[in-house]
Structure formats: C-alpha cells, structure tokens
N, C-alpha and C positions, 0 to 999 in steps of 0.2 A: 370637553372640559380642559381647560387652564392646566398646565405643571408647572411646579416652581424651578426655576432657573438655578440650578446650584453654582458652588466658586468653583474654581478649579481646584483640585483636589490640594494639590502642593500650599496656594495661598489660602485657602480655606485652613490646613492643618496651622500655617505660619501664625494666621489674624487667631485662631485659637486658643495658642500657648499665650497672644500677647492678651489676648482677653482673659485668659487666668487659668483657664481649662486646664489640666493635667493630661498629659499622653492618656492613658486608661481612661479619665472620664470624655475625652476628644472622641475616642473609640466607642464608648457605651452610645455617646449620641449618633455617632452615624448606626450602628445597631437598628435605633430606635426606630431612626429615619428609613433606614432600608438606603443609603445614597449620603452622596456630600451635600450637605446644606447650605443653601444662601446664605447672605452674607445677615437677613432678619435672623433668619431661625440661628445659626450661631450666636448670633446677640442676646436671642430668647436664653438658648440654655446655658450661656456663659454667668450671664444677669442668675437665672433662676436657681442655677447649683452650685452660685459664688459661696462664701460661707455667710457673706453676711443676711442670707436670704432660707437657704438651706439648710442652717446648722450641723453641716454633716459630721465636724469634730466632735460638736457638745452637743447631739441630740442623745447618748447613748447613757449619758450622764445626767441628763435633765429627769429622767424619767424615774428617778428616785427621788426627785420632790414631790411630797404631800400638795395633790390640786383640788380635794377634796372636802366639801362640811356640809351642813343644813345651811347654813347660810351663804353657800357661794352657787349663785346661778348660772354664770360662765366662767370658764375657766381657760387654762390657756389654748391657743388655737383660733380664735379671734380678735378683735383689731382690739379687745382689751380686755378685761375682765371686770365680774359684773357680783355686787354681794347683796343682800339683803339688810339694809339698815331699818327696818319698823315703820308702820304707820305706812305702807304702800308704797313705801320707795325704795330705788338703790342708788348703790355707788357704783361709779365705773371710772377705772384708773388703770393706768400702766405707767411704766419709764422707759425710754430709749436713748440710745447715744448719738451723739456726734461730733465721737470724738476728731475724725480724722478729718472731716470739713472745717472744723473747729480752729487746728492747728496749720492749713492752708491759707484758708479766709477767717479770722475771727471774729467778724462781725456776725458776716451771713451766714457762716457756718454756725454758732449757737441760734441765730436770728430763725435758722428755716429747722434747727431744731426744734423749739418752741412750738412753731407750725406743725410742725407733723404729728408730735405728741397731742397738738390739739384736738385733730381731724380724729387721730387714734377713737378720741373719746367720743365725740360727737357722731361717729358716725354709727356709734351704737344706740343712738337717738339722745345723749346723755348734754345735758346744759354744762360748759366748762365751769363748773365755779374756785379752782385755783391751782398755780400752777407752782411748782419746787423743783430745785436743782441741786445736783450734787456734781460737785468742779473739784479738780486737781489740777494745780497747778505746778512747775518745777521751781528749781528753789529761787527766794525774790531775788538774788543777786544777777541770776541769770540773764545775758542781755534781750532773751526774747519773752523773757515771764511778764515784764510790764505790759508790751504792748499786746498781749495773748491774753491774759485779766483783764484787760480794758476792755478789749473789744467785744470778749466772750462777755461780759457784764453788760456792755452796753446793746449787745446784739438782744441779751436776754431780755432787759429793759423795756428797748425801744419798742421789743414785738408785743409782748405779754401786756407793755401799758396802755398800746394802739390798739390791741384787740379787746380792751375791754376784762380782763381775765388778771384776780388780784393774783403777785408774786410774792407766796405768803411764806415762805420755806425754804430751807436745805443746808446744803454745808459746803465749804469751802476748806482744802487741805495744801500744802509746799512741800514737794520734795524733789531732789535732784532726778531723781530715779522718771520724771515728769517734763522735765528738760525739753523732749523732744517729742512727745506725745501729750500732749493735753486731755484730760478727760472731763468734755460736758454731756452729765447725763439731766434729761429734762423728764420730767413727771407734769402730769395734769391729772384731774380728779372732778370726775362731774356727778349729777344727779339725775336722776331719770323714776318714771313710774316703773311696776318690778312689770308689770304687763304690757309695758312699752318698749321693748328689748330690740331691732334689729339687729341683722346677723349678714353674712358676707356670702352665705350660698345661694346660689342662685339655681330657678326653677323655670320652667312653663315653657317648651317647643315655641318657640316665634317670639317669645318675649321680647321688647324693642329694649335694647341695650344704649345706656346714654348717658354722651359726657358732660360733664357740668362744669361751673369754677372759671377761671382764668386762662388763658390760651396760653398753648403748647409751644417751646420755644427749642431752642438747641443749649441749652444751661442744664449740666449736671448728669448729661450721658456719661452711661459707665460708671455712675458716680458710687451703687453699691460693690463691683468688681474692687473700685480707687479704694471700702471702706474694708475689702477684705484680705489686703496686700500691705507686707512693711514698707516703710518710708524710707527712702535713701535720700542724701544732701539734696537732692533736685526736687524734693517736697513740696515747694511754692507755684513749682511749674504746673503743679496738677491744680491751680486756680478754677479751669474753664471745668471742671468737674466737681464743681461745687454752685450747688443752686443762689438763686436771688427770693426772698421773700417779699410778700407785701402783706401785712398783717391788716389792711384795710380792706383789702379783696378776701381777708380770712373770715374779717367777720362778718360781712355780705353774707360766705359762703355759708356760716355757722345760723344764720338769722336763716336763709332760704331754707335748708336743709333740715331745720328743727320746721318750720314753716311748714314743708312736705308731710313730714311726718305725721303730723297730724291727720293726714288726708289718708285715704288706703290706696295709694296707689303705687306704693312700695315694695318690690318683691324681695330684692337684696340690695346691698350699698358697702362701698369699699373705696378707703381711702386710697389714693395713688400716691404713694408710699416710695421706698427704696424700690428700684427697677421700675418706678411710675407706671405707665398703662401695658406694660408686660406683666407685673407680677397682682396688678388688681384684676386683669381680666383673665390672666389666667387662674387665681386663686378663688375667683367667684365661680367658673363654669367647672374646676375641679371641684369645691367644696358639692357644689349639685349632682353632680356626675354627668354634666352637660357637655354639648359641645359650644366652642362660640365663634359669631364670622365679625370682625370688624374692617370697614369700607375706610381706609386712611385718609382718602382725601374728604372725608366729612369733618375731620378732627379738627377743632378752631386752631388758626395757628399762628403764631406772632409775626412768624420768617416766613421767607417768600423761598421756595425751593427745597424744602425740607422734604425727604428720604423716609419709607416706612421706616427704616431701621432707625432714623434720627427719632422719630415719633414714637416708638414701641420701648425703645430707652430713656427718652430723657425724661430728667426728673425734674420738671417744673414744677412750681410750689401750688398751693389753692388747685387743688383741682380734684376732682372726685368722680368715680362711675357707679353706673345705678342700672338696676334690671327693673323695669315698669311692667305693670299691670296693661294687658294690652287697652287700647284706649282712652290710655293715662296721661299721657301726652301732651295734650292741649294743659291739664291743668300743672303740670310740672314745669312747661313751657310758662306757661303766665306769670308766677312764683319767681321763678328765676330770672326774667323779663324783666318784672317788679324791683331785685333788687341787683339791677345793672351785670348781672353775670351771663358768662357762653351757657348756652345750650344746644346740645344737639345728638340727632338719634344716628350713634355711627355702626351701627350692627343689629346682630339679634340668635340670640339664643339657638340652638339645634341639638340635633341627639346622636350625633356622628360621633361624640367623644373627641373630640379633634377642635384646636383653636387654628382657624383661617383668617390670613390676613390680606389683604389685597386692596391698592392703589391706584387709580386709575385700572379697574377691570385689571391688574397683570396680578397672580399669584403669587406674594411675595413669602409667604411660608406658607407651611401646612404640617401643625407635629399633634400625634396624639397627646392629649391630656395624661392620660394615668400615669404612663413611665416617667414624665416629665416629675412625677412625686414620686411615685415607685420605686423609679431606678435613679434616683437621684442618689449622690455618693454619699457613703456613711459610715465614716472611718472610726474603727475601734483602735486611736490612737497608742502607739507607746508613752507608758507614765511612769514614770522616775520620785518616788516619794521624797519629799525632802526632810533631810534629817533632823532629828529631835535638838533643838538648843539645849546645850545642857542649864538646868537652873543656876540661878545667879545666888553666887552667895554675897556675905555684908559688903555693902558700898559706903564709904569715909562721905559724910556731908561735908564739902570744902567751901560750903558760902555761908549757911545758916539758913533759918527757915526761912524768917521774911525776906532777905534779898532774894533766894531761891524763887518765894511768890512772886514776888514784883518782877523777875525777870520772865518766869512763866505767861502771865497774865500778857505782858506785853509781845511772849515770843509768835511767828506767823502762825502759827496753827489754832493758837488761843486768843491771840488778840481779840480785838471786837470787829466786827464785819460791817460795821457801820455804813463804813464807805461805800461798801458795795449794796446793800437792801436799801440806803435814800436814795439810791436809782430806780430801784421797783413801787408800782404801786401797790402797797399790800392792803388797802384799803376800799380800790375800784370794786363797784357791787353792793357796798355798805353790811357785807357779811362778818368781815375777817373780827373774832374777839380777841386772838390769841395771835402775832403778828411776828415778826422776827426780833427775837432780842428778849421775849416776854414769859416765854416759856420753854419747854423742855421741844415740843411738838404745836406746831400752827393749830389753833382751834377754828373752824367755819359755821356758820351757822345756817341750815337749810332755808330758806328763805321762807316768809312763813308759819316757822314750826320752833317749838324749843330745842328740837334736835340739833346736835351738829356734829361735825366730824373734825376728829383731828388725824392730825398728817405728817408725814416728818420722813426724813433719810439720812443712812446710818452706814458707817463701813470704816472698820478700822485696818486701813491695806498694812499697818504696819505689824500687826498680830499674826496677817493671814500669810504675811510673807516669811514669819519665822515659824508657823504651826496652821496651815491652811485650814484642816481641819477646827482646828479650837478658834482661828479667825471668821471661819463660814459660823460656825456658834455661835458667835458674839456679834458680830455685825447683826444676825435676825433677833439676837437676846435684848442688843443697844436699843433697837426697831423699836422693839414689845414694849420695851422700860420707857422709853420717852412718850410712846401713847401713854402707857400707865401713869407718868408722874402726873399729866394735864387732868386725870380724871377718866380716861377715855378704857372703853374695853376694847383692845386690840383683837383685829379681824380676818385682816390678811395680807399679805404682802406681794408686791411687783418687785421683779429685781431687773439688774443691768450687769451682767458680769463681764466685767473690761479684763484681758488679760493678753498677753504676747503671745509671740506665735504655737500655735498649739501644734507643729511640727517639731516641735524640743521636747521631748520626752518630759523633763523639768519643770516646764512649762503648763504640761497636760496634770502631771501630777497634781501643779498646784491648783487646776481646775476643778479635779477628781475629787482633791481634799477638804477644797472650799464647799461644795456641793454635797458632801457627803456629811460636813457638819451643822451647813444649813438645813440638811432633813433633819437631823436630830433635834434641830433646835424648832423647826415647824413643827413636829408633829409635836414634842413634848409641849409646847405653849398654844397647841390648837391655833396654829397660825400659818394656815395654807398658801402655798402662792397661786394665785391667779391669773398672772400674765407678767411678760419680761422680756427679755431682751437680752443677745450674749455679743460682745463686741471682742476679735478678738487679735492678731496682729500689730498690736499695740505697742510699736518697736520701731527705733528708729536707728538706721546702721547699727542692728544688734543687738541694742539695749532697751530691754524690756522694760512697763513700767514697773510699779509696786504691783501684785496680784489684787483687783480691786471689786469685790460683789456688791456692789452696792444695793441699797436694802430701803425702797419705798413701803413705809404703812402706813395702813389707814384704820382708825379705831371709832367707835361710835361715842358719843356723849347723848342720854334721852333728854338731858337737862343742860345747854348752854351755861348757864347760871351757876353751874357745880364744877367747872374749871378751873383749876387755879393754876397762876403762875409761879415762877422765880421770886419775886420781887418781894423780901423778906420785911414783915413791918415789924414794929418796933415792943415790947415788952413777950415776947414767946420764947417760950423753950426750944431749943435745935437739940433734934432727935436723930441721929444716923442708926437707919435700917438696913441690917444686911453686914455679913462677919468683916472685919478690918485684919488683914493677915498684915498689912505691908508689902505688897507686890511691888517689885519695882522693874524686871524683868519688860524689855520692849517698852519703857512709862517713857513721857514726855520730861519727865523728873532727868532719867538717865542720861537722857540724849541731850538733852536742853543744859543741864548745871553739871552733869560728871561726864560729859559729850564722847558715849559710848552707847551704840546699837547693840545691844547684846542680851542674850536669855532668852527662856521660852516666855511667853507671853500669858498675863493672869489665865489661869482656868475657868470655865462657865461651868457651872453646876447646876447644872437646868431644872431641877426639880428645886433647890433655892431660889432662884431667880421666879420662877411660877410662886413658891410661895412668898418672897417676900413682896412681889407684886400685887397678889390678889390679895394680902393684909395691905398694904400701902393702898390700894385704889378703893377699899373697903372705907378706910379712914376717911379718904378725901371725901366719896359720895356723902356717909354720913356727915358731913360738914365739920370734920374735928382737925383740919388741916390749911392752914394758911398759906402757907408757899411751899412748894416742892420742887427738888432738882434732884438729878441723878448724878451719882459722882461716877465720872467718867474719865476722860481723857487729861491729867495734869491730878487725879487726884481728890481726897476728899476738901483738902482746902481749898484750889481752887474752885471747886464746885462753894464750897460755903462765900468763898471772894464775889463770885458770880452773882450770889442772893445779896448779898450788902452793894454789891455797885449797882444793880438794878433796881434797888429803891434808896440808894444813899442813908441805910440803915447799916450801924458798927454791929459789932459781938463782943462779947465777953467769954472767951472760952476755959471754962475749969478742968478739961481733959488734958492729962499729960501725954504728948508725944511726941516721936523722934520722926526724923526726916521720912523712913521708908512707913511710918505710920500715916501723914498727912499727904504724901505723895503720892504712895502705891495706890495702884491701879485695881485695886480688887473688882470682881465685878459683882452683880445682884445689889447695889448697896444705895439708897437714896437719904440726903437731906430735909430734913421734915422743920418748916417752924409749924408749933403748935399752942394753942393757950395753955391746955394744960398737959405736960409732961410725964408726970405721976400717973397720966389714965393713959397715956397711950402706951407708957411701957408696959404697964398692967396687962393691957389689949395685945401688946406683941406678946409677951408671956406666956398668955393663954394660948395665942395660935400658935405656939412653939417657934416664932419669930428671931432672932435675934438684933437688938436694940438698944441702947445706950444714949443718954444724954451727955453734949458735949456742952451747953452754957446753955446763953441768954442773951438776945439781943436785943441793942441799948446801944446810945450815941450814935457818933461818926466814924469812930474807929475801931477797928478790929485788934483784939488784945487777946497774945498766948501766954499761956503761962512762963514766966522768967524770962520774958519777951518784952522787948520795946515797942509800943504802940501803931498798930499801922494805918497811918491816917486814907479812910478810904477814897474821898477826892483824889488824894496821888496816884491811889492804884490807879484809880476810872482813868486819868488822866494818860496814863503808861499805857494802859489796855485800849485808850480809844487812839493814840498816836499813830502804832504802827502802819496800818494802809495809806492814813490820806501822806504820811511820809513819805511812803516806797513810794504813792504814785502823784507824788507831788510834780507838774509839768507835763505831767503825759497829756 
C-alpha cells in the first residue's frame, strides 16, 4: 500500500502559519496525523478549522439559540433549514455572507454570493423561489463606496435575474465604520414537499461518489482561509481568491438536480460550498460516519496541470457532490447529459472512517474523519462587555419638524432604494404580490396555492453597537414586526452575524451580547433559528465594522389576498399601535438633524411587542386594516411620510407633538390606516393594546398641527433623488 509523501517538516510548519493555522492548532494536526502532512492534507485542515468553516470562536455561543418548534423540520447543521408551512409543503432558507469577496471583486464577489446561497437551497431538494440581501455600505462620500454599491448591486442583479430567481427583498445601510469592509449578506428561500427533504449525510460501503455542475478551475483557492483573516492595504491583491460565477450553468444545475430528485437514486447531496470539494466531501462521509476515497484525476477540470491540492481547495462556482444509489449511474448520467453539465463518478464510499485522496494512483492525503470535527479548535474567547450609554436626556430641536422630515426622507439610510431594486427582477416567476418598496416584508405566492410567504431582513448595527444585547433584541423584534405588518405569522429566522475580529476581547463581547439578546427575543416570539451563518474578521487595518446580526425571516400567509401593504388610500383613520415615549437615544433624528451618536438605544419589551403584534396581525387577517407600516428607523413620522409617498395620499394630523415625539424611535409600535378608527381602538382596549388615533388621510399633502403643509410630491421627490445623485456617472 501507497503512504503519503509529507513536507518537510520546517516548510510544512512555515505554509501552516501562512495558511492561518495557529502554532497549537498546527500541533493538534500533526497529533492527529501521527507525522507531517503533505502539502493536501495541510490544505484540508487549514480550509476545514479556518473560522469561516469551523466556527471555533462563536460555536460556544450559538448554542443558546432557540433551534427548536413543531413546525421546523431541520434545523441548523445542514446546507439550510427546513419549516412546515401547511398543505404538505415546506420552506427552506438560509443567509450567508460574502462580505470579504465582495470588497476585493465587487462584482463577482456579491455575483458568486447569490450562487451559493442558491445551491444552499436547492440542494435540500427545495425549488429557489426568491432571493434577498442585506448590504452595508461605508459612508457615500467615501471614494471607494460608489464603485463597491455598484458592483455589489449589479453583481446581485446580473446573477439572480439570469437564474431565473425573483430579487424581492432586503435592506441597504452607510456608515463610515463600512469604509473598508463591505457587508453583502445574500438569503434565498425556496419550497419543497415536507416528505421531499434531502440531507448531506452520506451512507452505503461502495456507494459511487460523484461530481456534477461545471469544471474545476484554479479560482478561489484558499478563498475561505482569505474570508477568515483581517484585511491590510494589500486587500485587492487577494483578487485570484475570489471565485467567477455563471449563473446560466446555475440554473442547468438547479433544473438537473431538482430533475434527479425526483428519481431514488439519491443517497446524500452537498453543495461545494466555502472550501469546495474539501469541505462537501468531507462533511458528507463525516455526517455518515463513513469513510471516503476520491480518484483526482476523474475530477472535470477546466486547467491543464492542476495539483490535488489546487483541486481539493478551489472554489469553483456550479458545482455539486452526490452519494448514489449503486446502479444509479446511468440514469444520473443521462439527466445531466441532458442539461449540458460534467458528470462524473470520482470515488466511493468506505468504512475506514478516513477521507483518501489520490492522483494518478500516488497517495496524496489520508486523515481520519472524526478529529477532523472533534478536534477541531474551539475557543472559549475573552469578552469585554461593553458599557451601558448612559440615557440621553432633552435634545433642543434646531430645524423644526418639517425640515427635519425632508431632510431625513432624503438622508442615505432612508432615502428610497430605487435605484438599486430597478436592477432586480422582483417579478421573474410571476409569484412576487408584495415587491420592494410596497410593503413592510416581500410577500410570495406558492405557485399554485393561496398560500404564500413573506420574507424580509432586519439589523439595526447601530443599536447593537451601543447595547449589543438590547440590539440582538430588536433586530429578531424588527424581523417578527415586518412579517407582522404584511399579514404573515412569523416562523423562524436565518441569521448572518458579521462582526470584527473575535480575537478583541471587545469584539467577542459584542458577539456574546448580540446573541444572548437574540435568544431572548426568539424564544419570547416563538421564532427559532434554523440556519445561519457567522462571518467574522470583518476589519480592515484595525477598524472594525458596526457589530452586524443580521436577521432573515420567513412568515406564512394561508391567504395571499390578506396582505397588505404600505400604500395609504385615501379617507381612513391612522391608528399608531404600540406606546410613543419619544426615544431619541441612537435615532436617525439625532445623528442626521442634532449630528450626535449618542445614548442607549430604544428598549425592546418583548412581551409588548408579541402583544402588540398578534393584535395588529389579528386586525389585518380579519380584513379591518388597509395599509400598515412599522415605525422604525427615523420614527413615527417618517414611517407615516412613507405610507403617503407610496400611494401619493396626504394626512391631516390632529395629534400634537414635539420633535422627540414624531422622531423617537420607540420600538413595538406600527401605523395602521383603517376605515373605522372608533372599532379599532375599541379592539386594542380590549386586548389591553395601547392605541391612539393620529388623523385622517385626505389630499396631497401632509399637515401638522401649527405646521405648514407638506406638499408630498416634494418629499417623494427628495426621497427618491439621493442614489441615482450619488451614483450619477458611475
């Protein structure tokens, strides 16, 4: 029998440290090995205990998330998670980043985003039906923020509208603190029968192991090591570490793959992911508790002269590995044949517990399986709590209300996103009822069925950074409330938690605290996570981003037809649900008009927020609700600005208030128009609700009391200028 060739010991420790390993985990592996490892098997454990593969910071912390209900049928640990929506079907959704491709290549780096989040889905057998992003940007002045929004925009675009897969969703944010880390996180959300389920473990002594998709190239080795490391000035240089997509070989791959499925000749299936065919082959014969032998030179490949170890790393886009049913072959073959894609059977299964790899007949690794997960490092980091802001007392209004709206409406946070979703198709599919701009959360319709789902992502980093804790809260609270305003019962959530290096003690805290208030806030609204994603590193010479958990959910609607949106018509009562303290603390109000980052940031009172929701989504169901929005981010008015520019409906408002009244950021609290006013306060009464009518809308213009009329074309006008200005000539 074959032994593998190891490095010499000295460049073996050297290629180590530059592959990311730490002295101690360099040491655990030769352990494992019994010997110094080739120059493969380094790659393997480098790739597989990197952090972005590993979690070894934040798995000790994840494990205080609620993954648990009746309704969720997978949970985290496969390529995505999986819930029960009724009538025999599920959803299947996750979110992942990419951020640090992103700020390299901004094309391809959002572009092979998209991709991968796709494969996530569909490989759990699930049909993509729509895809949402959640982007941070640094601030517009910056000279590299224009061409990093563009490209990440058009990267997301070009893939999502080539594959076929509407871009119905998410949120776009600016702050300096973003400068030099860009963060694109991508979600997708698909459908599947609930007894349709694939899964990534693999089974059966001899099973033919085999690759599918698009041929293996030298693009984007090393590339999850590159997403688990800070970025120094030389950031661009890491280019060749950054995949190329083809979102036309995706949806080949999506059509075959669903194609198969149907058939039984499926054992397991596993996207080729971050660490490509190192971390799908190894995570399929670990999840079994198999061993597995892969033959390299079967592997299709684009290059002429490609190295196990170039093969075993790189991360090429479209590609996928499959454990078959023996004699399964031929018809997997034909299928794939069918729609122009590689196939081919590069291994098979064994019960050695050991993943073998070999090249032309020479041994180029051989590591056991288990320690590979077992002993993989898992650091109970130091965490540095960050301190309490103290509350903000009175703030002097220096502009007045209306100017203060009009310059909110138009500032980057709140502008209109215009610019960026007429790049998406939100429409491909002929699903989408509830599209970007029209409501609180995208609404879908299962194809079919009157069912549908709505969707949306939520993160307010600037809460989490002054009170991690109470920001983990409210980002999963935001989540809940924006399924709630559409109609939808929230169900469960994916998350993406971006944050700096978790070697800062400071750093870790803010991990600890975000997470520690997002359990509170899942278990109080029965709203589990199912799958996610931690991205962390996120610093560039230094400088951390904002702390950023971002917060994918997915809620059910049994009735399409019972959705409503924003778009306020004309003769109803505006109803604000939910207590108005005046928070102004962390508001967009502060920073934007009295331009000061300061205080603790609004409180979540999660047992308000449950109840003012399940009165709120109470009303809509029963049909006593015509538009709804949640007053969020700038406050209750511009949340009311929001419903009159989206249907070019005024107000008439007879409530008197001061600047920290119509600005502050309270949270639980949504805008209701309704026909009648009188019954619905009645209805919040009853439910021990709190509720208040503010007017009446009527005309074009928006009118405060002892106020000058605000003519709403002008807003719309100020609201809709800011992007296509900033990115005028790009």
């Amino acid at each position: 029998m074959s032994h593998v060739t190891p490095l010499d010991p000295a460049r073996a420790r050297q290629l180590g440290a530059e592959f990311g390993l730490k002295p101690d985990e360099y040491e655990r592996a030769l352990a494992i090995l019994g010997r110094t490892p080739s120059l493969t098997e380094l790659g393997i454990f480098s790739v597989m205990w990197s952090e972005h593969c590993s979690y070894k910071s934040s798995r000790v912390w994840l494990k205080q998330l609620p993954t648990k209900a009746p309704w969720v049928l997978v949970g985290p640990g496969e390529n995505a998670g999986v819930i029960e929506i009724g009538q025999g079907l599920a959803a299947v959704f996750k979110m992942e980043s990419h951020n640090h491709p992103s700020f390299i290549e901004p094309y391809n780096g959002a572009a092979t985003g998209v991709g991968g989040i796709l494969r996530d889905v569909f490989t759990m057998g699930a049909r993509p039906i729509a895809n949402l992003n959640a982007l941070r940007f640094g601030e517009p002045t910056h000279p590299r923020t224009r061409r990093i929004l563009d490209g990440v925009v058009r990267g997301i675009g070009g893939y999502g509208n080539c594959v076929g897969v509407p871009t119905v969703g998410g949120e776009v944010n600016f702050h300096p603190a973003y400068n030099g880390n860009p963060l694109v996180n991508a979600m997708t959300v698909g459908i599947l029968k609930e007894d349709r389920i694939f899964t990534a473990a693999a089974t059966g002594v001899g099973n033919p192991v085999v690759y599918v998709g698009s041929k293996t190239g030298r693009d984007g080795i090393h590339g999850a090591t590159m997403s688990s490391a800070e970025f120094n000035a030389d950031a661009e240089e890491k280019r060749p570490t950054v995949q190329i997509g083809d979102p036309f070989a995706e949806k080949l791959l999506i059509e075959a793959c669903l194609e198969l499925m149907e058939t039984d000749a499926i054992v397991a299936i596993q996207d080729m992911g971050a660490a490509g065919l190192t971390s799908s082959s190894v995570e399929m014969a670990g999840k079994g508790g198999m061993g597995i032998v892969l033959d390299m030179e079967k592997v299709p490949q684009r290059e002429t002269g490609m190295t196990a170890y170039e093969m075993m790393l790189s991360e090429s886009q479209e590609r996928m590995l499959m454990v078959l049913k023996p004699g399964q072959e031929h018809v997997a073959e034909a299928i794939f044949h069918k729609w122009e894609l590689d196939f081919a059977v590069i291994g098979h299964l064994t019960d050695t517990g050991r993943i073998e790899i070999r090249h032309h007949g020479v041994l180029e690794a051989d590591i056991p399986l288990a320690p590979l997960e077992s002993e993989a490092p898992l650091y109970h980091r130091p965490t540095e709590e960050t301190p309490k802001q103290p509350m903000l007392g009175p703030v002097a209004d220096p502009v007045g209300i209306a100017a203060a709206l009009e310059k909110l409406v138009a500032s980057p946070d709140l502008c209109s996103r215009r610019w960026i979703w007429d790049q998406y198709d939100a429409q491909v599919g002929g699903q989408t009822s509830k599209r970007p701009g029209q409501a609180d959360a995208a609404v879908v319709r299962v194809e079919d069925h009157k069912l549908a789902l709505a969707m949306t992502t939520d993160c307010t980093p600037r809460y989490v950074l002054a009170d991690p804790e109470e920001g983990g809260k409210q980002a999963v609270a935001e989540a809940w409330r924006n399924l709630t305003a559409v109609g939808a019962l929230p169900r469960a959530i994916t998350d993406n938690m971006n944050f700096g290096n978790p070697e800062k003690p400071r750093i870790m805290g803010q991990f600890a605290g975000a997470v520690r208030g997002m359990a509170a806030a899942c278990t109080a609204l029965d709203f589990p996570v199912i799958s996610g994603n931690v991205s962390l590193y996120n610093e560039t010479e230094g400088r951390a981003i904002l702390p950023t958990p971002a917060i994918g959910g997915v809620g059910v609607l049994e009735d399409v037809a019972q959705a409503v949106g924003l778009a306020m018509p004309a003769g109803c009562d505006i109803v604000v649900v939910g207590e108005t303290r005046g928070w102004l603390g962390q508001s967009l109000w502060l920073r934007e008009i009295a331009g000061r980052e300061e205080g603790a940031p609004p409180p979540v009172d999660l047992a308000a927020e449950r109840r003012n929701g399940d009165f709120v989504r109470g009303q809509i169901l029963a049909g006593r609700v015509r538009a709804c929005h949640d007053a969020a981010d700038g406050g209750m008015l511009v949340a009311l600005a929001e419903m009159c520019m989206a249907s070019g409906v005024g107000a008439e408002i007879t409530r008197q208030g001061d600047h920290a009244f119509w600005f502050g950021e309270d949270q639980g609290r949504y805008i209701l128009a309704v026909e009648d006013g009188a019954a619905l306060l009645e209805a919040a009464r009853a439910a021990g609700v709190p509720a208040e009518r503010l007017g009446q809308s009527s005309g074009r213009t928006l009118v405060l009391p002892g106020a000058n009329a605000i003519d709403i074309s002008r807003l719309a006008a100020a609201h809709e200028a800011t992007l296509p200005a900033l990115m005028q000539g790009v």
